[in-house]
N, C-alpha and C positions, 0 to 999 in steps of 0.2 A: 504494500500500500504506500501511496507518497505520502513524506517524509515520515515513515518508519525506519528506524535505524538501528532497529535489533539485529545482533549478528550470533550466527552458531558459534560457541567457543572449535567446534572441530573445522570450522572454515579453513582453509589454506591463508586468506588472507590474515588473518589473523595468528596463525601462528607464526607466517614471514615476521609480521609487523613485531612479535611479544620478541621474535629472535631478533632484531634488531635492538642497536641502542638507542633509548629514548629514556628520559627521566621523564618523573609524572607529578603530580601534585595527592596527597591522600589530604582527604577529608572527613571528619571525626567531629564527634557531636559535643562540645563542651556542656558540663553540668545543668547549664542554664539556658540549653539546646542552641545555642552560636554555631556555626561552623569553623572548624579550628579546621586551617589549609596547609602544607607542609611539603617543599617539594621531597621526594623519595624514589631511590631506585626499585623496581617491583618486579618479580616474575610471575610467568601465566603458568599453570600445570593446566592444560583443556582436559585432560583423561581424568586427570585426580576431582576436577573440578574449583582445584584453586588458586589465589595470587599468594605471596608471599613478598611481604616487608620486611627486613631488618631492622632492627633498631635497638636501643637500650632500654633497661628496663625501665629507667628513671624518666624517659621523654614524657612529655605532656601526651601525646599518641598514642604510647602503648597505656598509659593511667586513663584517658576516655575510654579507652579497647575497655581494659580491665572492670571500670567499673560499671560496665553494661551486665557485668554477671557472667556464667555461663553459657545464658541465649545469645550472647553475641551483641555486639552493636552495629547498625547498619552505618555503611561506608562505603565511599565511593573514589577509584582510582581512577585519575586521567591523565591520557599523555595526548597530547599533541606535536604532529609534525609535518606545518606547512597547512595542506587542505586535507592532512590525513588525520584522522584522528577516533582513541579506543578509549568508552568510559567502563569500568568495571564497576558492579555494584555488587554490594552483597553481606554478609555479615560476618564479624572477623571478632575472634578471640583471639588472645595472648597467650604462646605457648613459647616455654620454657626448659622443655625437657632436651635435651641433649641431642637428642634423633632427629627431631624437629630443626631446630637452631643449626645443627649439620646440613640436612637437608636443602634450608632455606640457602644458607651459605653458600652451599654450591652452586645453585643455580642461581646464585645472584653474582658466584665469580664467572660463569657461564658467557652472563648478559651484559656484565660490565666491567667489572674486574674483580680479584679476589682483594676480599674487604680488610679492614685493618685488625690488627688484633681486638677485641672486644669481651672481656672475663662478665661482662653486665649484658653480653647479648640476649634478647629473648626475637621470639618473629611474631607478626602479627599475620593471623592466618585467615583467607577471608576465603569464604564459600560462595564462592559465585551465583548470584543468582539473576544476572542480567547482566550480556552484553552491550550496548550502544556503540553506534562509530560510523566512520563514512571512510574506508580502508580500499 
């Protein structure tokens, strides 16, 4: 339909564009429901269903994540480049556990380079639940 901009995460387009590098902006809900915006490196997993943020545990980003609970806080990842551009939506908790934070790691030295040391890393782990974009 004109101008719908849902995409399949299994699109080809979409996964050229997530292998590419592109920084993005994440957006997070402060307390008092503000949008708290942040540029961030992010990878796609389309099989797994999810993106993955880096970050420390102590950011204002992963403390809105966290204190959404369990259910997750809804969040929204964008990149733009040029007239291309992929918004992520979907809900993301903060995970800490060892396997996770490797994980994420990786595919974040993948897409852009391998990150710096970090003993406070945790990843922000988002479940996709809508693509947008014009790729």
């Amino acid at each position: 339909m004109p101008g719908d901009h849902r995409l399949d995460p299994h699109d080809e387009r979409v996964t050229t564009f997530c292998r590419e590098r592109h920084l993005a902006t994440l957006t997070t809900l402060r307390g008092d429901g503000t949008p708290h915006v942040v540029p961030v490196g992010v990878t796609v997993d389309a099989a797994a269903g999810l993106a993955r943020v880096i970050t420390s545990r102590t950011s204002r980003k992963a403390g809105h994540v966290a204190a959404a609970g369990p259910a997750g806080a809804p969040v929204a990842v964008c990149h733009v480049d040029g007239r291309r551009w992929l918004t992520v939506e979907g809900r993301a908790v903060v995970r800490a556990d060892r396997a996770a934070v490797a994980e994420a790691e990786r595919r974040y030295a993948e897409r852009y380079r391998p990150p710096r040391p970090n003993p406070d890393r945790v990843v922000i782990e988002i479940t996709i639940t809508r693509l947008l974009g014009s790729l």
